[in-house]
N, C-alpha and C positions, 0 to 999 in steps of 0.2 A: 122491491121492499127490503128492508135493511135487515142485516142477519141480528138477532134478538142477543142481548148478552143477559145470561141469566145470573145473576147475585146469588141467588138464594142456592144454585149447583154448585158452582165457585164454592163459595162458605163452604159448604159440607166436603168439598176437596179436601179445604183447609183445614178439617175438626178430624180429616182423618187421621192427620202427620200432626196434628196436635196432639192425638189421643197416644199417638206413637209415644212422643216427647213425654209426656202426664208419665207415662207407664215407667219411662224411662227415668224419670225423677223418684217416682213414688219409692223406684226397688233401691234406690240412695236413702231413701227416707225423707223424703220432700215432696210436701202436697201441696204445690200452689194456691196462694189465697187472694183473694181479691175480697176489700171493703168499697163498697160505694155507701154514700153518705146525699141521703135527699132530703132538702131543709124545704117544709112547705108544702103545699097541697095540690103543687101544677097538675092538670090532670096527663097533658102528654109526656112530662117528664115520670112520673108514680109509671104509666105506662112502659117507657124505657128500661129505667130500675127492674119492674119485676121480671123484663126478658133477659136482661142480664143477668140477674139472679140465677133464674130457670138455666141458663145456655149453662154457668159454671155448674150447674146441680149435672145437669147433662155428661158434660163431661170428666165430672168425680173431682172438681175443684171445690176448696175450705170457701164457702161463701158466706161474705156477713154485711149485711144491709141493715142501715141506720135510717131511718126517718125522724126528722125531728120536727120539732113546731116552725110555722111559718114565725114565730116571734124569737125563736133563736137567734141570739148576738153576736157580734164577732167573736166575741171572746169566748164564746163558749165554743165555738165554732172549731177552734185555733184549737181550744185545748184537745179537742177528739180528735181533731186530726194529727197532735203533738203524739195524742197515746195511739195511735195506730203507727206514726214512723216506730215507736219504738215498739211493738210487736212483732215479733220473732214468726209468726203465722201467717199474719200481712204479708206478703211479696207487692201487692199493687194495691192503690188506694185511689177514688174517682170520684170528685163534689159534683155532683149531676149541678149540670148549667140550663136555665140561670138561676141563681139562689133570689131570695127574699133584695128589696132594694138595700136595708139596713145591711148588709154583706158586699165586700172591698174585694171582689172575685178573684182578682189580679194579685191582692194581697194571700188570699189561702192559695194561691195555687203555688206562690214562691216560699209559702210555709212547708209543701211538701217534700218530704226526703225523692230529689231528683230519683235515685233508682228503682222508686215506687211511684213514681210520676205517670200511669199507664194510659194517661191522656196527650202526655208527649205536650205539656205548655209549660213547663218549667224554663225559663229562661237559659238551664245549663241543658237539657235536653235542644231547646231549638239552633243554640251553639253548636250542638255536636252536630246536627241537622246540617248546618250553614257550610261546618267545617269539613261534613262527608267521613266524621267517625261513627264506624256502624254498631258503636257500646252504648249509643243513644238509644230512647224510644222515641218512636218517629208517631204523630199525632196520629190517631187511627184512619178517619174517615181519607187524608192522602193518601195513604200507605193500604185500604183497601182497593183504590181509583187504580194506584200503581197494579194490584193482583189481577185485576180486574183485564187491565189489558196484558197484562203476561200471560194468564192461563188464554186469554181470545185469541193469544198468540199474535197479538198489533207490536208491530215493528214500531217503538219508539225511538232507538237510536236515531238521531239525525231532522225523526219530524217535526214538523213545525207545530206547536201543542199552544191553544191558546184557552187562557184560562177566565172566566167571565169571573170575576170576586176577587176580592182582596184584602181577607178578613184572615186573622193568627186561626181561625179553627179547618180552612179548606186553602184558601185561592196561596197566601205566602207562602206554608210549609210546602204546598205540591208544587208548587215553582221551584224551591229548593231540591225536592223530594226530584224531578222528573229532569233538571238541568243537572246534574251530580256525573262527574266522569266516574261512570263505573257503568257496571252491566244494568241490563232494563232500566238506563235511564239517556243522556246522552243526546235530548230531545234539545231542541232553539222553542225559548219559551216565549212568550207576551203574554202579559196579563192586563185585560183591562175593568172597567170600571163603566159606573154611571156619568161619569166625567169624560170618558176616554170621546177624544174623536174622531169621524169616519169609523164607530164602530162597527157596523155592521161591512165596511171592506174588511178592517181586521178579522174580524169572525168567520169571514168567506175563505180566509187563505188559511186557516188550521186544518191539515192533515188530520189533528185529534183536537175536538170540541168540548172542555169543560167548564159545564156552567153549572156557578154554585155564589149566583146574585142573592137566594132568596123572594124573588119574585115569580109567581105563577104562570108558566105557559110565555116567559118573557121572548124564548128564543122562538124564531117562527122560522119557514122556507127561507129567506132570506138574506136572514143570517148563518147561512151555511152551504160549504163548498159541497159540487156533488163530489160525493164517495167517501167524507169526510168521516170520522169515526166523533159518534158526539155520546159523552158521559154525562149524567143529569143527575148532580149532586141534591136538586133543591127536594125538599118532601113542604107541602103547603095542603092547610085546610079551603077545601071552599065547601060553600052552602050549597048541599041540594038535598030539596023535600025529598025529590023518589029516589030519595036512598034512605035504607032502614036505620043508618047511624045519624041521618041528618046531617054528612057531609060525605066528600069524597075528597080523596088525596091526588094529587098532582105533585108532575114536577117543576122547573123552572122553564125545562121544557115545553112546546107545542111539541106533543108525540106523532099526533096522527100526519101533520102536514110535513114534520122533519122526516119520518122514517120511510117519507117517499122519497128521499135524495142522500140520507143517510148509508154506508157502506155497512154501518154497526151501530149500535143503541141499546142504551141502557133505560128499559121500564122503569116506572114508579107506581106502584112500591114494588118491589124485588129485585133491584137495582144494587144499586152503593149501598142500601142500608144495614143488606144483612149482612156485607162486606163488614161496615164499621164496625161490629157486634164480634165477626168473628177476628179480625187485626188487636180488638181490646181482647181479647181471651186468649191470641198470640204474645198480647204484650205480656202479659199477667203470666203468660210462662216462661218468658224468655227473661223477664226482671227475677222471677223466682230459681233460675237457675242462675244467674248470675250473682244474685246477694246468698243462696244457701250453699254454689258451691266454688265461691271465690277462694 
């Protein structure tokens, strides 16, 4: 049975030597702030928001969460985000995705002031990404996958890492993120797709297995090599009555049939996700020490 990688221990690793950093700032006179900004009544994103919220309340960060109407405009959109670049209290700023359809996503995200970018999609953030300059902020949910197997202590240099997605929020930056000459990264990547062919030979020959298609339970036994280290970015609702909430969470993952030939495996939920939660409340202080003490 495959050894368990727990996200949720990881994370609180993380919140310790963040707490260090926070304390380290504060006695400068710098309280890391983090705005997020939820347009709309999603009810899994209002869910995201207020754990965000809570984690910066947790660890003594300036927290200021914005809800606005699902009938917010662009332009109105643009102007709060215009007045939070220019707040001295803001270090990091985050439009929970996805907004309302009337909202150009792609347009507010290039409205942000790049070194408050704490989502890491700014065009000059994925640049710096691409280029292997580490003054960038690097998109959260890679940059947790990456922690994730450094504390597992998974030897990436060299392996063969194959990446299921190919979307700007997981599967591109962690190709970037995991092929980078530099330490914990150093990996031979492929990324494939719904497109891709003989997927499932590709999938069999990754050393390390991340899948982050968005499809439920997509990867099975035989899409995977034995001993193979597999990450399961995806989080998905499905229906079931005997459950008290009326669904259950899943990954992209089949769990129970992978982790019989799996070397290492990441749960869902407790996986990546609390990784990504806690990478943004890394960003949020690494941007705030950068812009207060440039």
């Amino acid at each position: 049975m495959a050894k368990l990688i727990d996200g949720r221990a990881i994370a609180e690793k993380v919140y310790v030597d963040l707490r260090r950093e926070i304390a380290e700032l504060k006695s400068k006179g710098v309280t890391p702030g983090l705005a997020v900004i939820l347009v709309g009544d999603n009810p899994a994103s209002r869910a995201y928001v207020r754990s965000k919220d809570k984690m910066c309340r947790d660890l003594g960060l300036h927290s200021v969460k914005l809800e606005l109407p699902t009938s917010t405009t662009q332009a109105e959109l643009l102007a709060r985000v215009k007045a939070l670049n220019l707040d001295s209290a803001i270090h990091g700023i985050l439009v929970q995705s996805p907004p309302p359809k009337q909202i150009d996503e792609a347009l507010i995200v290039r409205a942000l002031d790049p070194r408050k970018d704490v989502d890491g999609f700014h065009p000059e953030n994925i640049a710096k990404l691409a280029l292997g300059d580490p003054t960038g902020l690097v998109p959260c949910t890679p940059l947790g996958v990456q922690r994730l197997l450094i504390e597992s202590k998974i030897d990436i240099d060299g392996a063969h890492a194959v990446i299921l997605g190919r979307s700007m929020i997981v599967g591109k930056p962690l190709a970037l993120l995991l092929m980078q000459k530099s330490k914990n990264a150093n990996a031979t990547i492929t990324v494939v797709h719904s497109r891709s062919r003989d997927l499932e030979k590709i999938t069999r020959s990754a050393d390390i297995l991340i899948a982050a298609i968005g499809q439920p339970n997509f990867v099975k036994a035989e899409h995977v090599g034995d001993g193979a280290v597999v990450i399961d970015v995806g989080i998905n609702r499905l229906e079931d009555a005997a459950s008290e909430r009326g669904y259950r969470l899943v990954g992209d993952v089949a769990f129970d049939e992978v982790a019989g030939k799996a070397a290492a495996i990441t749960p869902v939920p407790g996986g990546v996700g609390p990784m990504t939660i806690a990478m943004l409340m890394s960003n949020t202080v690494k941007a705030a020490g950068a812009i207060s003490l440039a």
